[in-house]
N, C-alpha and C positions, 0 to 999 in steps of 0.2 A: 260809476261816477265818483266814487270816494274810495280812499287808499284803503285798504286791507289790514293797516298794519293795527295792533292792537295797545293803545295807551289809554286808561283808565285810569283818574287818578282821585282819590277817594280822601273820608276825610278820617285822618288816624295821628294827626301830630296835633298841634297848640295845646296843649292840656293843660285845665284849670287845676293846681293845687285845691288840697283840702286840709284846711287848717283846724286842727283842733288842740285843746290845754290839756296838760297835764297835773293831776293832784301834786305831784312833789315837785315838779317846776313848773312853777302856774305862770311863770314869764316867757317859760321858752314856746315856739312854735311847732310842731310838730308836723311836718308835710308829707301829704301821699298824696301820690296820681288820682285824677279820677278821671271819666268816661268823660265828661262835657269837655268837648272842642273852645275853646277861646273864640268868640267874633269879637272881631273890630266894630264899632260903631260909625254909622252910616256917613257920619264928617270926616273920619279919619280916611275912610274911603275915598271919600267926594274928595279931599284932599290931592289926593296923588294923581289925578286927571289934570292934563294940561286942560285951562280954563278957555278956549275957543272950542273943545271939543261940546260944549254946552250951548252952542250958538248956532243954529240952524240957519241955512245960506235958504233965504227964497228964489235965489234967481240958480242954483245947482237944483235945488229940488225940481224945479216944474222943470228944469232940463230932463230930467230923470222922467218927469211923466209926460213930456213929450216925446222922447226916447219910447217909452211901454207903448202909447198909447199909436204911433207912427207904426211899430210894428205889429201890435195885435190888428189893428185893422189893414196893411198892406198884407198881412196873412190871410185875414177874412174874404179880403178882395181876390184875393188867387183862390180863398177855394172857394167861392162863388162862382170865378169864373170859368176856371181850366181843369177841376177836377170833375162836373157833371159833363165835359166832351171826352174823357177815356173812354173810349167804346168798351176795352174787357170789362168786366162786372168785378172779375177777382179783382184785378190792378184798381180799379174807382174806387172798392172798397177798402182795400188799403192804402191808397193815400187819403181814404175818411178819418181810416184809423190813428194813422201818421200827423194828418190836420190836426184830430180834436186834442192830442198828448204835448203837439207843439204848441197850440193855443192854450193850452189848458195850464203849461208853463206861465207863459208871454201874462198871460191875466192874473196868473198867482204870482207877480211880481206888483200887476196893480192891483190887484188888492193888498198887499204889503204896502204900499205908497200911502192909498186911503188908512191902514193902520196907522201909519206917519203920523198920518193927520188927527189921529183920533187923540196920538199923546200929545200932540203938539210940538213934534219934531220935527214936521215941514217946514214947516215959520215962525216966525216970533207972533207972524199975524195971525189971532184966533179966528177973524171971521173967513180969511181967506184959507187956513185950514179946513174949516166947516162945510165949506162950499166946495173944496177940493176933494174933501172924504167923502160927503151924502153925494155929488153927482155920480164921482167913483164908483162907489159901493151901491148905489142904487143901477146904474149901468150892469152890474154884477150880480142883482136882486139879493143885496145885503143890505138889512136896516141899519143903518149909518151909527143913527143914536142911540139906539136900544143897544146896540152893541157896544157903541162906545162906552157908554155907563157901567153894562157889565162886565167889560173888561175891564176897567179902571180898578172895578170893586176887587177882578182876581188879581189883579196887578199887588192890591194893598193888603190882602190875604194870602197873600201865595204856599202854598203848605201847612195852611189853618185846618183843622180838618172836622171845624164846625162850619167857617165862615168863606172859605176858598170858593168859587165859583166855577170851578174847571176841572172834570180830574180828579176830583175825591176819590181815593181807593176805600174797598171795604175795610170794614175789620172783621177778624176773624171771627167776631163773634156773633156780625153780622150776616154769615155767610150760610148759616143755616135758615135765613128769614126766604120766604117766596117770595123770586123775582121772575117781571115779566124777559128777560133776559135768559133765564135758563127754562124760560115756559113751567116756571113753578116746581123745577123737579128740582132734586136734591143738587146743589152744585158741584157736588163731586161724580155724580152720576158718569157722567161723561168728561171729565174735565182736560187727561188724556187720552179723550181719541181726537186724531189730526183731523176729519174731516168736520167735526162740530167744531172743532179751534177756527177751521177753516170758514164756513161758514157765517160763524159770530163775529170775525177779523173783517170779512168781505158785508157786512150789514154796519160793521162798525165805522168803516171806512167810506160806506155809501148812504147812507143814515144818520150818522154821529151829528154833523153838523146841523140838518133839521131837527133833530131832535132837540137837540138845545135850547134852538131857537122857538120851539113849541111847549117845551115840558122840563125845560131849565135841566135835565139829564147831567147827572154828574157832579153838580153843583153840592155843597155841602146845607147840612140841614135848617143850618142858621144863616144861609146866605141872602134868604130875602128880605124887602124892607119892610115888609109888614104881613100881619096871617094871611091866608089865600088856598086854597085848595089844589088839587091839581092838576085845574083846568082854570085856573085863573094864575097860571106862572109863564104864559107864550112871552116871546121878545116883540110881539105886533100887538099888544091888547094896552092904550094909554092906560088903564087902570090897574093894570098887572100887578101881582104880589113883589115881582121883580123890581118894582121902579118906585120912585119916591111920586108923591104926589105931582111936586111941583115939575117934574120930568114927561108928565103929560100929554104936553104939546110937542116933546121932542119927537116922544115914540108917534105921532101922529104923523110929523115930517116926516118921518122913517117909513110910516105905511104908505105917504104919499109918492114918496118916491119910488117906491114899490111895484106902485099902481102906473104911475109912467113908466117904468121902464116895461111892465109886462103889456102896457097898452101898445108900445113900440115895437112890442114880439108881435103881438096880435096884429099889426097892419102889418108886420115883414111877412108874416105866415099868409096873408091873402096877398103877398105879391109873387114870393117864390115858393107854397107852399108849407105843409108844417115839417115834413120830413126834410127838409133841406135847413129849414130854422134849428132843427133839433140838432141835426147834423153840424152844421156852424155855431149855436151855441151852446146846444142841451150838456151834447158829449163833454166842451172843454167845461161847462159850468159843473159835474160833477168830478171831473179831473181837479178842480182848482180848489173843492169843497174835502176830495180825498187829502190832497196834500197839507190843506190848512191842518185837516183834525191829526193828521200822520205830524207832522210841524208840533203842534201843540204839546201833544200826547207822548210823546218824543223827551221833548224838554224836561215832562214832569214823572215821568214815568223810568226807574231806572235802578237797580240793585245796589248800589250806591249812595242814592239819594233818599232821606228823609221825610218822613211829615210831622205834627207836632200839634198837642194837644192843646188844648184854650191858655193855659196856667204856664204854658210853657214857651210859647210862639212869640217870635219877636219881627218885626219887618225885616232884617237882616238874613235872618235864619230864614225865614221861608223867600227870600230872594235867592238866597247862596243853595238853596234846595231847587237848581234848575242844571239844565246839561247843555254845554254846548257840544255841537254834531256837526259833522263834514259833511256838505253834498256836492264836492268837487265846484267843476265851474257853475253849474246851475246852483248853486246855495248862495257863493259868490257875488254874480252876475245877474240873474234871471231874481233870485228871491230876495235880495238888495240885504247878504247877508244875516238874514234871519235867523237861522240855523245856525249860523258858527258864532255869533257872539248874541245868544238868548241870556248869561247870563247878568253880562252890565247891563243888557237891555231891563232884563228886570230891578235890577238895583236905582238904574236912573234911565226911564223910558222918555225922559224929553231930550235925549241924545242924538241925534241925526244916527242914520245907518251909516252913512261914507266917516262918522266918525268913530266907529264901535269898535273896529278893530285894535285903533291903538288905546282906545280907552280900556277895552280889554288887558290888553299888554301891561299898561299903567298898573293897574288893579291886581296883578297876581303879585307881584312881593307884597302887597298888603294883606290878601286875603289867605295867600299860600296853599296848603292841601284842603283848604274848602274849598276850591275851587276846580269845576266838573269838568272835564273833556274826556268825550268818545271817539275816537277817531275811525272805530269799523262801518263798515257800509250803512249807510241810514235808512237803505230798504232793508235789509238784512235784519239789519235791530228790532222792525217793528214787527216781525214775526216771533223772532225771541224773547222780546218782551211783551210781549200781547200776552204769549203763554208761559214764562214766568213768575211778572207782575202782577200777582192775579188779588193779593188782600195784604194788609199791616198787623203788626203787633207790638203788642208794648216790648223794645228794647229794654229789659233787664239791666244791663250797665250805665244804661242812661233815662231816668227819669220821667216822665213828658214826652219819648221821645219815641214814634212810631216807625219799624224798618220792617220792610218787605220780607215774607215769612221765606223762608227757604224751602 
């Protein structure tokens, strides 16, 4: 689904001078290179975006999710209908197979939509956002608002690597501590043999997402709002260490919508069964949960890209510390661009998606070689990086400044 061809582009130009005096010419300047890249500041940025790009269409968006929303369900309708009459068993089961990879797309496009909503790039309108995202994402048995909050929080931390919410790598020096992740053994134990790589990828990939939403997984150590132990960190619990007090009532709406959409499973299952429910929803609901965390993980995860210590970390820097990635026409089409412009997205998330593209465009004479694109296969990568990616260290040539060990 995406070109082969190989463009990586890293960050090795803007260099800050380093000025220091001289005893016998105390007026001259004396300049040498150093390691720290130049960012631009967030206005000079926001500058060079054509100013409609910042203006979200309500009457294109809900085209857009009645577009998703016409064909996940004329898809559900076929395979309710015409795939339990295949007489062969092989053939029924492969167009099971076929069903839940097609649906499992069609839904990880709405669930991207409800993302929309959660930055407030559907509309200008907040409550019709809100109502757009929690039916969405409750439809899909995602908490709406507990999400939303914690996303917001990784959004505004993004490569913090006390405060990030998503994606923390270890550090090296972390990697000797017992996790339940390597079953307590040493993490080198096993680190190159392909079939435990394989295994931890394939639990990572079907796992990753509840976990989070149970045990905050990944999340950096200073990411909560307050102490809590951990089993007081779930995305469903109002009082969670996760959430601010006054967020209370949202994570509630969140578990309530929860509770209806799974109420709505529970009477499908006493009409057509539970194997047919599973079938029409179980399979795409973990198809759509794989590609979010492959999506994310993606973005932040990369031999090129950075993280950055408390003393050092700036909103800019850990926004331009993300990758955009090709997934042909389904990245495009089917995931409303997610994938190929994540990194304006992170820079200014109340951007509509039909505008990232050229706001992207916009953005690269200003930002230049900070600015990330992979163009190799985006399934391909997450095998690559799953097992290169594996901890950070303090970069020596730059200060505060965390890069993926070799």
């Amino acid at each position: 689904m995406a070109p082969s061809a190989t463009t990586t582009t890293t960050t090795t130009s803007r260099r800050r001078p380093t000025v220091s005096f001289s005893d016998e010419e105390p007026k001259k300047l004396a300049l040498a290179p150093s390691a720290e890249p130049v960012y631009p500041d967030i206005q000079t940025i926001r500058d060079a975006i054509p100013p409609h790009c910042f203006q979200p269409s309500a009457l294109r968006s809900l085209g857009y999710l009645a577009r998703d929303t016409l064909l996940i369900t004329a898809l559900g309708y076929a395979g309710l209908t015409y795939i339990p009459l295949l007489e062969s068993t092989p053939v029924r089961w492969a167009a099971w197979i076929a069903y839940g990879y097609l649906q499992g797309l069609l839904c990880t496009g709405l669930w991207i939509l409800a993302h929309e909503c959660g930055h407030g790039a559907f509309s200008s309108h907040r409550l019709l956002n809100d109502i757009v995202g929690w039916t969405a994402h409750s439809a899909l048995l995602v908490p709406y608002f507990s999400w939303k909050f914690s996303h917001h929080r990784h959004h505004r931390f993004t490569g913090h690597m006390e405060k990030d919410m998503a994606f923390v790598p270890q550090r090296k020096e972390d990697r000797a501590r017992p996790r339940l992740a390597n079953l307590y053994m040493d993490a080198d134990l096993f680190e190159d043999v392909p079939i435990v790589q394989l295994a931890k990828l394939i639990a990572h990939q079907l796992a990753g997402w509840q976990m989070y939403l149970l045990f905050n997984v990944s999340a950096g150590q200073k990411s909560k709002q307050r102490e809590g132990g951990w089993l007081r960190v779930s995305h469903f619990e109002p009082t969670s260490a996760v959430f601010r007090p006054g967020e209370a009532v949202f994570i509630f709406l969140s578990d309530l919508g929860l509770a209806i959409g799974s109420y709505l499973l529970y009477r499908a299952a006493g009409v057509v069964g539970w194997q047919t429910v599973f079938l029409l929803y179980g399979v795409p609901y973990f198809w759509v949960h794989h590609w979010l965390v492959a999506i994310t993980y993606l973005h932040h995860n990369h031999p090129d890209v950075h993280h950055f210590d408390a003393d050092n970390w700036t909103f800019v820097k850990g926004a331009l510390a993300t990758v955009d990635r090709d997934f042909g026409f389904v990245g495009r089409h089917l995931f409303h661009g997610i994938i190929d412009t994540h990194v304006v997205h992170h820079l200014f998330p109340r951007i509509p998606f039909y505008y990232a593209e050229e706001a992207t465009e916009a953005i690269k004479p200003v930002v230049g070689d900070l600015y990330h694109r992979e163009s190799r296969s985006f399934i391909g990568q997450l095998w690559e990086t799953f097992t290169t990616c594996k901890y950070v260290e303090e970069d020596p040539a730059m200060p505060g400044v965390l890069k993926w060990a070799n």
